[in-house]
Each structure stands twice: as C-alpha cells, then as structure tokens.
LUMSE-929071 format. One line per 8 residues: their letters; for each residue x, y, z of N, C-alpha, C. Coordinates in steps of 0.001 Angstrom, whole numbers, padded with zeros to 6 digits. Example, Ala and Ser with C-alpha at 12.3 -4.5 7.8 and 13.67 -1.06 7.14 Angstrom:
% residues 2
as	013190,-005690,007800,012300,-004500,007800,013200,-003300,007800; 012850,-002250,007080,013670,-001060,007140,012900,000030,007870
//
This chain:
% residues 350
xxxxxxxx	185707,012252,-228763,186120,013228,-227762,185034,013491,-226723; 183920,013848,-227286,182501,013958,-226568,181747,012745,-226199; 181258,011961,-225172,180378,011346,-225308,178820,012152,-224233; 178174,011467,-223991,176999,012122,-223618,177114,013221,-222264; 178300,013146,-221788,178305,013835,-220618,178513,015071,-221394; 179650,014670,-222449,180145,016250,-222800,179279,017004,-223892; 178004,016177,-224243,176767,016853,-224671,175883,017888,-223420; 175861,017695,-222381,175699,018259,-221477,175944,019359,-221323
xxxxxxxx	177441,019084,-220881,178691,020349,-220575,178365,021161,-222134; 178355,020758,-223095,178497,021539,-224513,176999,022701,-224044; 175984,021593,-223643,174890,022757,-223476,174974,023856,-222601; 175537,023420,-221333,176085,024154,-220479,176529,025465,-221665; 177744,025086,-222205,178688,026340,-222324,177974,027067,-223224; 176507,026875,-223746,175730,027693,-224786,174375,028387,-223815; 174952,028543,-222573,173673,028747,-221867,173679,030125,-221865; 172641,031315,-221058,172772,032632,-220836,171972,032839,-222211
xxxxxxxx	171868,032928,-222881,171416,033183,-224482,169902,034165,-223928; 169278,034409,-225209,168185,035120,-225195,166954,034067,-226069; 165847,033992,-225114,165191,033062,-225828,163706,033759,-226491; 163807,033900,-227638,162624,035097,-227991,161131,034566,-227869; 161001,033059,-227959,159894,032201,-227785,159103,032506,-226455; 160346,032701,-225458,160094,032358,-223926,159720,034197,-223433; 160442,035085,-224297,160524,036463,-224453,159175,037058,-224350; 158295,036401,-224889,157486,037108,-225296,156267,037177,-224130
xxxxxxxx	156829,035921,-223373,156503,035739,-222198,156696,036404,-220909; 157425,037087,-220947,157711,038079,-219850,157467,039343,-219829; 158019,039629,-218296,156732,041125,-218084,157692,042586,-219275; 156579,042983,-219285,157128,044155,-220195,158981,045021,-219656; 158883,044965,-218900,160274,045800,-218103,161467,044862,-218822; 161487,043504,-218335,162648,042742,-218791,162409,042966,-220028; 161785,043122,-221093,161940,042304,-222095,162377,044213,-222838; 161654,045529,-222398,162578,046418,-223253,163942,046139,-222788
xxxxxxxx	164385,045479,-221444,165748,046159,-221027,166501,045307,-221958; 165583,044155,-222251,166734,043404,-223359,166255,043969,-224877; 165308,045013,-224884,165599,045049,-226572,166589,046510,-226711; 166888,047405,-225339,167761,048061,-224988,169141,047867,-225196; 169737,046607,-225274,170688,046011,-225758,171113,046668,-227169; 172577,046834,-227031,173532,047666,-228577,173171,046439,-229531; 173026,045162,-229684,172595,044666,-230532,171718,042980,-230001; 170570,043139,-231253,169838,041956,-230544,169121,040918,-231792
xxxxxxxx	169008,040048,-231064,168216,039001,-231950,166873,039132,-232700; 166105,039320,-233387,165097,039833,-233878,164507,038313,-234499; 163227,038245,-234466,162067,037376,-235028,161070,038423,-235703; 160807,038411,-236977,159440,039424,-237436,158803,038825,-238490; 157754,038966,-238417,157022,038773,-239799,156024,039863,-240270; 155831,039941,-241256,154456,040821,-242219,153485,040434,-242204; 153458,039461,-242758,152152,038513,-242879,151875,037205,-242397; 152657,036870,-241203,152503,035923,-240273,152775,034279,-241045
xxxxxxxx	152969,034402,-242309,153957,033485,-243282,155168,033047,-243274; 155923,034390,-243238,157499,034817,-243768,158015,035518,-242757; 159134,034762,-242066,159420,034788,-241051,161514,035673,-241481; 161101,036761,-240838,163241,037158,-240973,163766,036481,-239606; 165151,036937,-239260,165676,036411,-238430,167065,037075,-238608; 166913,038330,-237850,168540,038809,-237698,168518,039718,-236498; 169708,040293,-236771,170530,040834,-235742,169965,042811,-236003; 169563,043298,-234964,168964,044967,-235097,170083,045438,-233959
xxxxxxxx	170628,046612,-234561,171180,047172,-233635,170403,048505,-232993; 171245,049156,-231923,169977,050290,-231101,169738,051617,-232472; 170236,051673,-233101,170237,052574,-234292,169053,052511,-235265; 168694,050574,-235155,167896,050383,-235509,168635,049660,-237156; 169217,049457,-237714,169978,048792,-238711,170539,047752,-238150; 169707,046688,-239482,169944,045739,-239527,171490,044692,-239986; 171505,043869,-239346,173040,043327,-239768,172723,041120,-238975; 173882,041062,-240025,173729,039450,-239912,172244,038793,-239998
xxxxxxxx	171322,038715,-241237,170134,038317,-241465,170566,036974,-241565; 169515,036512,-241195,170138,035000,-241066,171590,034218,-240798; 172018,034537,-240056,173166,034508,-239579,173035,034352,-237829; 171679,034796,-237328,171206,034545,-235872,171895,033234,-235196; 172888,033417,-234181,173093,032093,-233410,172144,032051,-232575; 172109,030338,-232762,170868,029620,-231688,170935,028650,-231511; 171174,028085,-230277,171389,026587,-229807,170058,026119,-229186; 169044,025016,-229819,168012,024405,-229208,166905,025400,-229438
xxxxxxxx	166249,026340,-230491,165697,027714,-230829,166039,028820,-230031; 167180,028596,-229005,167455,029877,-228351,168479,030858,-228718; 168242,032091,-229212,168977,033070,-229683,170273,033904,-228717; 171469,034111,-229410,172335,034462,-228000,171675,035869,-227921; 172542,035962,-227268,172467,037646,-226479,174003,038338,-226440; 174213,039889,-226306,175072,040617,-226862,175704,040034,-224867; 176997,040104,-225400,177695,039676,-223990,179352,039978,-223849; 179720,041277,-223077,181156,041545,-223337,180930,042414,-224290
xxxxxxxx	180061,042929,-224654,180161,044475,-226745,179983,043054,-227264; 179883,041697,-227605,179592,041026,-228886,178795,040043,-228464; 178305,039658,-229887,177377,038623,-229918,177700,037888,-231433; 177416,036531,-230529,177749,035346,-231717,177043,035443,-232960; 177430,034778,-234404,176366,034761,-235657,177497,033121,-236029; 176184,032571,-237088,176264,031481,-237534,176646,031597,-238784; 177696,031549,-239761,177593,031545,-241462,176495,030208,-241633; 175700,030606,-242350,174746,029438,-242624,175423,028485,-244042
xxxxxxxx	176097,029068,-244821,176741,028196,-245917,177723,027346,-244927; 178943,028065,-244264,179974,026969,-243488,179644,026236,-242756; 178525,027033,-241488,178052,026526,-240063,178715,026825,-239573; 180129,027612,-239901,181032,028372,-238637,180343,029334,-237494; 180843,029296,-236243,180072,030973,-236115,181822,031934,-236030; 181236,032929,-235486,182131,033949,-234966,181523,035094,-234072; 181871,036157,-234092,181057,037154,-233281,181173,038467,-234387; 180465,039265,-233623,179987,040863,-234327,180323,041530,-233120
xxxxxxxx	180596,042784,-233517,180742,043560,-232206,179481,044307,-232063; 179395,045215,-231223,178273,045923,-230302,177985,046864,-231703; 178542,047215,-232817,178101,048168,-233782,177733,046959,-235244; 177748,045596,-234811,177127,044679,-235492,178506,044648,-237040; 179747,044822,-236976,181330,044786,-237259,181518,043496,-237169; 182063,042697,-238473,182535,041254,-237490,183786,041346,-237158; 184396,041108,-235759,185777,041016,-235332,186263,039912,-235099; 185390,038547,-235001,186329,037437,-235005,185423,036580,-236116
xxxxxxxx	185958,036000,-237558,185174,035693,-238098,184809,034575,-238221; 184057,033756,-238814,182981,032342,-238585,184287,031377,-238994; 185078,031008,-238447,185931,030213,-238268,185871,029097,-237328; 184911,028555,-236707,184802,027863,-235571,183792,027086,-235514; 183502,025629,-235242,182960,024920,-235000,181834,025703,-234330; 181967,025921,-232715,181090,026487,-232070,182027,027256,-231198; 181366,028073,-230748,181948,028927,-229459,181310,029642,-228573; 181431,030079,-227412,180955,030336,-225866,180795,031316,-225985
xxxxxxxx	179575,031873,-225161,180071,034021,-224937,181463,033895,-224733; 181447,035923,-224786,182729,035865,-224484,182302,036399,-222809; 183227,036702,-221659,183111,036565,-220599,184220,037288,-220372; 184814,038627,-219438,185939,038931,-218965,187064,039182,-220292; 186388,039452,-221408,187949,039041,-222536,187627,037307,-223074; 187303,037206,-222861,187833,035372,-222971,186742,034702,-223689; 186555,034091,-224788,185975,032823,-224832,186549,031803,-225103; 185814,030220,-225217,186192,029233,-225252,185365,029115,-226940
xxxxxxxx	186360,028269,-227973,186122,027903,-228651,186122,026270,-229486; 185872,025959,-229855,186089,024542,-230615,186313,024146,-232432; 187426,024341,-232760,188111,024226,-234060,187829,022486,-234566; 188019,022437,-235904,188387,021142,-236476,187570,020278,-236180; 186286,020649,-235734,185611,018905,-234570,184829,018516,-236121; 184254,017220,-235681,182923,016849,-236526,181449,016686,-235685; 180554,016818,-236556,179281,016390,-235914,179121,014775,-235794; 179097,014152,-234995,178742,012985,-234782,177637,012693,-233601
xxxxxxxx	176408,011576,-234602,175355,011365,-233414,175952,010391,-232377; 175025,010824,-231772,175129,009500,-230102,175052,008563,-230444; 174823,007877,-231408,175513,006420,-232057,176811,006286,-232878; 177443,007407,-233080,178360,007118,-233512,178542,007851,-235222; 177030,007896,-235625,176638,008167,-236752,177441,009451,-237622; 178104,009658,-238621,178232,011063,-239096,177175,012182,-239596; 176882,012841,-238663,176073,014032,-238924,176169,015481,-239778; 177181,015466,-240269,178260,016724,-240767,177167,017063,-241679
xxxxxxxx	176240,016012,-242093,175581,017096,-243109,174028,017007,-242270; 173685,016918,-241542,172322,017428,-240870,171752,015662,-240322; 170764,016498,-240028,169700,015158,-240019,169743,014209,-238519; 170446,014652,-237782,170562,014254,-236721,170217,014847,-235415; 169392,014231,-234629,168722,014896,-233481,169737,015427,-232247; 170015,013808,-231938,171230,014274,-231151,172574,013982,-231378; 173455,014444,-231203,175044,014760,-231256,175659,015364,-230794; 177096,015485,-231114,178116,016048,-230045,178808,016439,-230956
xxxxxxxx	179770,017160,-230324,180816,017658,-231398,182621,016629,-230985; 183212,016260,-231802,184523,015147,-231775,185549,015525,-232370; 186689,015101,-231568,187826,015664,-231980,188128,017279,-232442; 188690,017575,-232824,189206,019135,-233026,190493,019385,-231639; 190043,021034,-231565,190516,021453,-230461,189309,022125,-229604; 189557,022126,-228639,188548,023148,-227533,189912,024292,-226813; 189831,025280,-227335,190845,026734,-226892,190100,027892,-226512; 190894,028338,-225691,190767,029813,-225207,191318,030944,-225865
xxxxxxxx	190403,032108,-226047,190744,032829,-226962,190642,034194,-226348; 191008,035794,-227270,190964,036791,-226440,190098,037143,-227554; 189810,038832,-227298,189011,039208,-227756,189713,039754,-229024; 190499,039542,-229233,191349,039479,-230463,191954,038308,-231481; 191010,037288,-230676,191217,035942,-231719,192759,035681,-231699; 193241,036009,-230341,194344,034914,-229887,194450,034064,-229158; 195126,033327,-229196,194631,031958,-228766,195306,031530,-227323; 194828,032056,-226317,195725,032115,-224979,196075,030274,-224520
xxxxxxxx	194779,029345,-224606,195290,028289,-224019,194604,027130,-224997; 195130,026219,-226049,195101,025479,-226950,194925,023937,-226850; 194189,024044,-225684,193842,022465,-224768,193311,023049,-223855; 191798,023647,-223849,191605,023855,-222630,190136,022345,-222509; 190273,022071,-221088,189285,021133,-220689,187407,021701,-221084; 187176,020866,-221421,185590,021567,-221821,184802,021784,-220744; 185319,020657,-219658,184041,021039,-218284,184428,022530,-217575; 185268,023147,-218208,186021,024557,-217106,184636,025257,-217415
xxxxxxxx	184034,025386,-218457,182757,026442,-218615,181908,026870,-217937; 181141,025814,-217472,180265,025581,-216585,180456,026599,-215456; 181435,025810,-214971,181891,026270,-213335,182361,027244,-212846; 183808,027893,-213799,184839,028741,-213608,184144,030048,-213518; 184566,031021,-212356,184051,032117,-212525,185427,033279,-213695; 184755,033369,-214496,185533,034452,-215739,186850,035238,-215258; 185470,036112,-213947,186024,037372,-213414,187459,037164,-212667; 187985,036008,-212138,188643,035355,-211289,190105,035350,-211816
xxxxxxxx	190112,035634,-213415,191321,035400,-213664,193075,035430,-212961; 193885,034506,-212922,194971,035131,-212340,195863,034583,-212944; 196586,034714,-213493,198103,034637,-214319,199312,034419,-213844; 199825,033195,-213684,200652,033018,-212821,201630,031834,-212986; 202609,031304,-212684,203800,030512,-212799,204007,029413,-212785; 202905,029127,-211711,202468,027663,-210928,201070,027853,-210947; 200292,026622,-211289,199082,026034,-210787,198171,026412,-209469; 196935,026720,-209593,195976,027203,-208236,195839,026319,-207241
xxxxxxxx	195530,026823,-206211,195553,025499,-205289,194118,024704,-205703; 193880,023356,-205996,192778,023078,-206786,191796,022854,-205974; 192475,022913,-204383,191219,022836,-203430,189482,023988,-203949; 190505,025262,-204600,189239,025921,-204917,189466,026636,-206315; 190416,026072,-207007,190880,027125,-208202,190899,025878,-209177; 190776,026390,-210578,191005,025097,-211799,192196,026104,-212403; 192878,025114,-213243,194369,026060,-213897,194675,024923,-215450; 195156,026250,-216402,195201,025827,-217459,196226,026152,-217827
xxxxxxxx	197321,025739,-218758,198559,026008,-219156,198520,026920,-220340; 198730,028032,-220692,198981,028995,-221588,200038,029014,-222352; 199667,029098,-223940,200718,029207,-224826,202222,029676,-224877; 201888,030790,-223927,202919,031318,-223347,203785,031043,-222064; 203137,029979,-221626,204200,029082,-220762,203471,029617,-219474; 202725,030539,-219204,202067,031197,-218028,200532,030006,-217626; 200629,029896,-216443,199198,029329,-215935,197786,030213,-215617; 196707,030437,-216398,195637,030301,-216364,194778,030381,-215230
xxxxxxxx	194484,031093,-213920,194021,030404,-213317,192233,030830,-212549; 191338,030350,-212697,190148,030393,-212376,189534,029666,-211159; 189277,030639,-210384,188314,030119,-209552,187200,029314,-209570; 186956,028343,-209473,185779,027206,-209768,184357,027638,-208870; 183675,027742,-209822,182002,028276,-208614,181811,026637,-208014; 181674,025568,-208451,181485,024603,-207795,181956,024392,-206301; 183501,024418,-206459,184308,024405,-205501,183944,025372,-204451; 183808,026563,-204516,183260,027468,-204002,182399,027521,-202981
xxxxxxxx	181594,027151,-203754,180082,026791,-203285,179810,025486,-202178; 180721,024260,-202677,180560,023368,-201832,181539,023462,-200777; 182343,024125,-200509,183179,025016,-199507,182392,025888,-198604; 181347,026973,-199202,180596,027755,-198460,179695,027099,-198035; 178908,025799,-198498,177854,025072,-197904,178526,024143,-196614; 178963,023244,-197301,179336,022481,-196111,180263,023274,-194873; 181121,023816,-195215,181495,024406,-194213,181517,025709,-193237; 180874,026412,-193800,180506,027602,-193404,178545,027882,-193205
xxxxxxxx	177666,027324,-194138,176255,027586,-193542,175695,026322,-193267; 176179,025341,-193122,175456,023611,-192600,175392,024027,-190691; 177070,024436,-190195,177361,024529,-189677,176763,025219,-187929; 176247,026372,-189056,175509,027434,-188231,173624,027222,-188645; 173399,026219,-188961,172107,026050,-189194,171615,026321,-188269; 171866,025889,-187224,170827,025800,-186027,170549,027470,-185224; 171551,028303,-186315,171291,029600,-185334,170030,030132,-186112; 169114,030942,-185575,168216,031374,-186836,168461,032752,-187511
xxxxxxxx	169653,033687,-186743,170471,034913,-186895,170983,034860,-188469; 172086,033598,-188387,172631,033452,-189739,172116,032630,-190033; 170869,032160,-190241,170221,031716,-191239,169708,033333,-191705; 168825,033930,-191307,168498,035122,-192484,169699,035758,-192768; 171091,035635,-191996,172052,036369,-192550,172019,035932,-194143; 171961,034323,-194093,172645,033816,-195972,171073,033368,-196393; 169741,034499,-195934,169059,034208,-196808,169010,035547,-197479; 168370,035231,-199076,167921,036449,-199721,167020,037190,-198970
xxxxxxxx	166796,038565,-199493,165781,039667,-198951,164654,038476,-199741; 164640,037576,-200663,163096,037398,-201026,163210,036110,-201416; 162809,035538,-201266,162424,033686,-201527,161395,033381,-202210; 161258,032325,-202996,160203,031934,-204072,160511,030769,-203696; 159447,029964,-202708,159562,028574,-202618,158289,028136,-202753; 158061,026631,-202676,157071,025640,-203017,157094,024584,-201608; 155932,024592,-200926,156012,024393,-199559,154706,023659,-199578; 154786,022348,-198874,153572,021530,-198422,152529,021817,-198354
xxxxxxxx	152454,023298,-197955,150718,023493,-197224,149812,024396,-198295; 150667,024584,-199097,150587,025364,-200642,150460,024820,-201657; 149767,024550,-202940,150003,024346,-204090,150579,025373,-204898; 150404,026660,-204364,151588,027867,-204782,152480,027961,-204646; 153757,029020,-206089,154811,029106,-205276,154490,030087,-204326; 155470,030596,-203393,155240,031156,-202344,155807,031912,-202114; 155735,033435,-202128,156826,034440,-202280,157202,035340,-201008; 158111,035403,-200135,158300,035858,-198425,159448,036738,-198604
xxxxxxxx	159529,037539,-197699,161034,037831,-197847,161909,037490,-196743; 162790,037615,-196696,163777,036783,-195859,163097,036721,-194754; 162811,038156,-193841,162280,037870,-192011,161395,037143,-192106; 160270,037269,-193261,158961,036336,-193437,159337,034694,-193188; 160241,034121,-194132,160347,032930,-194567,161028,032471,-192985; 162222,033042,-192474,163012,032693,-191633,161885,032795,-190226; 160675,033450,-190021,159973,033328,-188559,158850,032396,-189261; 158707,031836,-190303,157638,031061,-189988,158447,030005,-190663
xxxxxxxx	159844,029228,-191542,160129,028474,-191667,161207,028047,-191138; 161875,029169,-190390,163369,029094,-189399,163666,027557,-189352; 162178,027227,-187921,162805,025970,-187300,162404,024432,-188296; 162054,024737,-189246,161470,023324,-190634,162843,023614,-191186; 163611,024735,-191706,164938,024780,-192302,166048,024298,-191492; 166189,024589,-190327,167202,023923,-189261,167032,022933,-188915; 165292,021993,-188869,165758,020564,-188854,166063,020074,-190093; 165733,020494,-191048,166085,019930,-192420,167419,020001,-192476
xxxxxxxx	168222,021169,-192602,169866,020841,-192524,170766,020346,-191574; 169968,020194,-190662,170543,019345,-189305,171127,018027,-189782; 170363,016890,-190255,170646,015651,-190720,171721,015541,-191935; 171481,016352,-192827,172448,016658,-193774,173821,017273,-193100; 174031,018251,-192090,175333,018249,-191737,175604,017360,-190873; 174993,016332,-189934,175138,014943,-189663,175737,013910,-190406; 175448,014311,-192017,175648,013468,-192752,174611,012007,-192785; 173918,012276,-192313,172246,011473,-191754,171626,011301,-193482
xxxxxxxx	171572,012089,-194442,171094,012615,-195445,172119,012892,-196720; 172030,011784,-197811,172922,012772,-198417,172386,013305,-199479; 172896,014862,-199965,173127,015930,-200574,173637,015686,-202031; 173216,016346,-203124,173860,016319,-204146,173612,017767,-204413; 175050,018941,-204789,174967,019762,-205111,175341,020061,-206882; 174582,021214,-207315,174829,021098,-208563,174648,022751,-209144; 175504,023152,-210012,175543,024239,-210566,173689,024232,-211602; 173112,025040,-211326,171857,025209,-211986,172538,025977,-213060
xxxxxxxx	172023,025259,-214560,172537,025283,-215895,172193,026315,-216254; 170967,026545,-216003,170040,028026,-216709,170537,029461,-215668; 171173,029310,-214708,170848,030489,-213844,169506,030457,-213454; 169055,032000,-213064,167836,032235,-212214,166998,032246,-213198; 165936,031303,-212421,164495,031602,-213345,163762,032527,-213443; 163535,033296,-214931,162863,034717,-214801,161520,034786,-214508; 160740,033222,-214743,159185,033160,-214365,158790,032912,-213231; 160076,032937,-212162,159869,032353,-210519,160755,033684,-209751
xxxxxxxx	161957,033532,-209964,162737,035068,-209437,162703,036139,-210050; 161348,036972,-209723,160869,038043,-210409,161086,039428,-209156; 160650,040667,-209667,160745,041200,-208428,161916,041838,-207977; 162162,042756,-207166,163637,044431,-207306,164766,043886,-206425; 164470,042731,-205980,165502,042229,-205041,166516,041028,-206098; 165741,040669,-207227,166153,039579,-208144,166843,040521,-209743; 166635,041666,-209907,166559,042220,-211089,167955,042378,-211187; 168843,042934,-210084,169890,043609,-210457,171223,041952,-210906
xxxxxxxx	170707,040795,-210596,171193,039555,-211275,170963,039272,-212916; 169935,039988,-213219,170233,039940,-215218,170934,040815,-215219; 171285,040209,-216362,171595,041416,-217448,170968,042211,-218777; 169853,042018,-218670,169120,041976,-219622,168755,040477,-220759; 169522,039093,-220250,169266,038652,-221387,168169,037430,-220607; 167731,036477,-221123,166461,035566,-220676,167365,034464,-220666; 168030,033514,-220021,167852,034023,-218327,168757,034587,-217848; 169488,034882,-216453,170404,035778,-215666,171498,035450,-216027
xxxxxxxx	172149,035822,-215758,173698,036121,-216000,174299,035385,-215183; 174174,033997,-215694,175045,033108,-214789,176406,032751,-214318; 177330,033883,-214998,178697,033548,-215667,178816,034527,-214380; 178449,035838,-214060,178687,036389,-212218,177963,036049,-211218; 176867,035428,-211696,175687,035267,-210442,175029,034367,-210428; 175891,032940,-210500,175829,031349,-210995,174807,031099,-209543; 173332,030110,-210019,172502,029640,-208921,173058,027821,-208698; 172769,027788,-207502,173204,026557,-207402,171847,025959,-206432
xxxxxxxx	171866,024430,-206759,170514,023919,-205919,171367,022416,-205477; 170763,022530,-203949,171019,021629,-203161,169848,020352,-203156; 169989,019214,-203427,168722,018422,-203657,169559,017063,-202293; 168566,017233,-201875,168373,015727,-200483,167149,014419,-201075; 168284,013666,-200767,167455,012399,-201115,167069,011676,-200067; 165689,011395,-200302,165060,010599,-199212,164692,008938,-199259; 164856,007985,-198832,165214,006657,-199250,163877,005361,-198736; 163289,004810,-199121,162520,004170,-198278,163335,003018,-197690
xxxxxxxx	162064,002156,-197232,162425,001130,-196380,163856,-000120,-196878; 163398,-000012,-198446,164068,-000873,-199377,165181,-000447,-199512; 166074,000942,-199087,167180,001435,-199749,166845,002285,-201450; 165651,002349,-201693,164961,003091,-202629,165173,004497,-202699; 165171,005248,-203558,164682,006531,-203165,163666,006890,-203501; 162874,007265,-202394,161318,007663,-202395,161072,008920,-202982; 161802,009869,-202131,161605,011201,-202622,162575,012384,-202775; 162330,013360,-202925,163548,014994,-202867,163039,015913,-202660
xxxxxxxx	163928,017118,-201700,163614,017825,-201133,164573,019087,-202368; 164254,019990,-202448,165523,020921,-202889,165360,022216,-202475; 167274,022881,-202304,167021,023988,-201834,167491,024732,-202798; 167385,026191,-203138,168092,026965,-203723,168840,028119,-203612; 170421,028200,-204176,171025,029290,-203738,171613,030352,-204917; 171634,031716,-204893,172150,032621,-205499,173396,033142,-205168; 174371,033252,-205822,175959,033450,-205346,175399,035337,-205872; 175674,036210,-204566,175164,037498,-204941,176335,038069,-204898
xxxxxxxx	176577,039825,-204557,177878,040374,-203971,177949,040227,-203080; 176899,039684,-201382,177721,039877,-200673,177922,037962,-200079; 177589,037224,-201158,177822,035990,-200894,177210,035078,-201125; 177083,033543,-201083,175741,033243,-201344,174551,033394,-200415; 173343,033280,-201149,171888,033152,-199950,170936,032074,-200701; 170297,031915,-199517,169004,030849,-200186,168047,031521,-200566; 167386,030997,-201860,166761,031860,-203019,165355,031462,-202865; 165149,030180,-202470,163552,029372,-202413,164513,027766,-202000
xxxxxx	162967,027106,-201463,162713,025771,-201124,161834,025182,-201697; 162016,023680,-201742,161036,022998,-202374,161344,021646,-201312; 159858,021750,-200791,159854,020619,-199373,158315,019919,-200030; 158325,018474,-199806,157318,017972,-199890,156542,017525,-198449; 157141,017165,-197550,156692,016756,-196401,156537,017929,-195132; 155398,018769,-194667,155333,019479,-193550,156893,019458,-192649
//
C-alpha cells in the first residue's frame, strides 16, 4: 500500500508533536506554555539511570506511564482536549482526553492528531520494511505501514470516511470542512466520499498557496508597496553578506532588500527560473522564528501548529552551463490570519 513516498506522507501526518529532547532547548517562555498544557509528555529521572515516561496532567497526576506516543523520539502533544498513547503490549495507540480518560481506545495501527473533530486513522495494516521484509515484530529501521484501511474518524470513534487518501494530511486545512452533495471544485478543494453518502470537503493548503503565489504575489513583485504588504512584521533570513541569520522587520528587510527580492521574483514569474513549492513538514522553526510577532503561531507544542498556520518554502533552482544544477535560492512563507507573508530568505549570491 505504502511505498517510500507514503513513508514520507506517514511522517508528515505524525508531525506537530512535542519534542522533549529539542525542549529542553528552548527559551524558558515556550517551554512553561507547553508544560501549561491540560496534559503532557513527561521524561524524569532520580538518579540519572532510570528513566519514567508518561503522561502528567495540570493537577499534576500521573496517567498512561509508558504508554507515551512517539514517532522518531518525538512525543505528541495534547491537540483538540486529547492526546495520543501507545499500548506497549498491542502497539495500538488511541487517545486520552484532556483529564488523561481514555475515549478512543488503542485500537489502531497508528493515528493523526485530532484536528477540528477529525482524525485520520489506519486499521488492519502490517509493518513491513523498505525491502519488503516483515517487521511486525521489531527490528527494523525503516518501514511503512501496508494494507489495512486509512479512515476518518470523529471524536467519537465514528468512522465518517472509510477510504480516505493518505496524502489529504499533509495539505488539507481541518478548519475548512464543508459537507456537501457533490465534490469541491479541485482547482482548490480535495473531497472525500462519506459513509453516509455526503462529500467531505477540504480545502487543500497546497493548492492555496500555489494559487496565492503564482497568481496574486509573483505578479505584483515589482511594486515594493505590496511587497511589505505580504511580508511579515519580522523576517529571519540568511543573506550573502552575513554568515548570520538575520533578523529585520518587514520596513527593514523591504528598504534594504526590496529591489534584490523583485529581481529575484522577476525571472521566476517570467518563468526564466523554475520554482518548486512545498508544504514545510515541521511548520515554523522555533530556533529561527522566535520573537512576539512569531508566538501567537504555536500553540504551545515544539514545533507550531501547522495544521492552521502551515509554512511553505519556495526553492529556485539555479542551473550551470551543463544543464546541471549548481545551486538554490529559498524563500519562506507563513499562511497567517490575514494571509500569507514572507517569513525569511535564503540567497547565496549578492
């Protein structure tokens, strides 16, 4: 069912999580607002030996000890009132609610936050490595998960759509839902058929996005007005004349990089240049987009809350003489409330 792409997408749909390794790393503010959280992932030891691993709620009682979900050592995070746990005898997970209650129980291969009501789950699969290998009982680095089902579920462990496509995760914005008779127009919507004979339908951030780029800010590059219109109040870029990143806020970046950004997207809406756009997997980086203009995009968990405030990065390829590609330029964007903006640059050439 899976082959390596849909190892990808699988990581994708385990992203947003809380990473306590990376946690410990950040500035004091983020890291109470995530131990502020109704329930959270915990790492402790006594004697720097003997290591626990569960779930503390704000009460301070403990629940699901060893039972911590974690994809790649990263621990989830409470999302929607719940957060995922692993039965370590089955390997099912399920979720706990915000008072650490289980309401949907370890019945499942794997499964997604939940998001809006909704997660995506995966029933019946097996572990199989990237050779083909059976993994069901461990020992395997990499793998995928095969065959089963991949469904949509409510927050009541019903099962709204019983074939849903695995790449919808990634992309689909949650909040978008619309319920309806007929199919979205797919120019910018993805649609899924519901048990109940009703269509599914989600707005795609991809689609979105490459809608608002190409046609709406390529367009107006050359003005330098709406360029700071669709930039952030604050940019974190990496710029030629710097070995730093480089932190400006919008008027800053736009009067001393205005006219280097307008010839740069000039050729690209020429089509002179081509572009590969791509949903950034992690969301915003908390060790680069730091700072009161970037905060109100978490949610408290390590990293942002990509599922409302999905980053996307524009990368230009540069080609030598041979038809090679020599080098890349990349830009970055934050889908905010009042739209997207550019977040930082990364230019190698003056």
């Amino acid at each position: 069912m899976f082959g390596k792409l849909k190892r990808y997408l699988l990581t994708v749909l385990l992203v947003n999580l809380v990473c306590n390794a990376l946690a410990q790393q950040v500035d004091e503010k983020r890291l109470d607002s995530n131990i502020k959280a109704s329930i959270t992932a915990i790492w402790d030891t006594t004697d720097g030996t003997k290591y626990r691993h569960y779930y503390k709620l704000a009460n301070g009682r403990v629940v699901g000890e060893d039972s911590v979900y974690a994809f790649d050592a990263i621990d989830d995070c409470e999302s929607d009132g719940k957060i995922r746990f692993r039965d370590r005898i089955t390997n099912k997970a399920g979720f706990f609610d915000h008072h650490g209650k289980v309401v949907i129980p370890a019945m499942y291969n794997d499964v997604s936050r939940f998001q809006n009501g909704m997660a995506m789950v995966i029933k019946d699969a097996k572990q199989v490595g990237w050779d083909g290998e059976d993994c069901e009982k461990g020992g395997c680095e990499h793998w995928v998960w095969k065959g089963g089902s991949t469904m949509l579920i409510n927050a009541r462990n019903e099962v709204l759509v019983d074939d849903m496509e695995m790449d919808f995760y990634p992309v689909i914005n949650w909040y978008s839902l619309q319920i309806k008779d007929t199919p979205g127009d797919t120019s910018l919507y993805r649609s899924a058929k519901g048990v109940n004979g009703k269509w599914y339908v989600f707005m795609d951030y991809q689609r979105e996005f490459d809608q608002w780029f190409f046609e709406k800010y390529l367009p107006v590059s050359t003005d330098p007005g709406k360029l700071r219109e669709f930039a952030h109040d604050s940019l974190v870029s990496s710029l030629p004349e710097s070995e730093e990143w480089m932190r400006m806020s919008g008027d800053e970046f736009i009067q001393k990089c205005g006219d280097r950004l307008a010839a740069r997207l000039k050729p690209i809406n020429d089509r002179q240049i081509h572009v590969f756009t791509g949903l950034a997997p992690f969301g915003l980086n908390p060790y680069i987009h730091t700072g009161p203009s970037f905060d109100p995009f978490y949610d408290g968990c390590i990293p942002g809350d990509a599922g409302i405030y999905p980053a996307f990065e524009v990368t230009s390829n540069f080609m030598d003489k041979s038809g090679r590609l020599d080098y890349q330029e990349n830009y970055s964007f934050l889908r905010t409330g009042s739209g997207y903006k550019l977040i930082g640059v990364s230019w190698r050439n003056p």
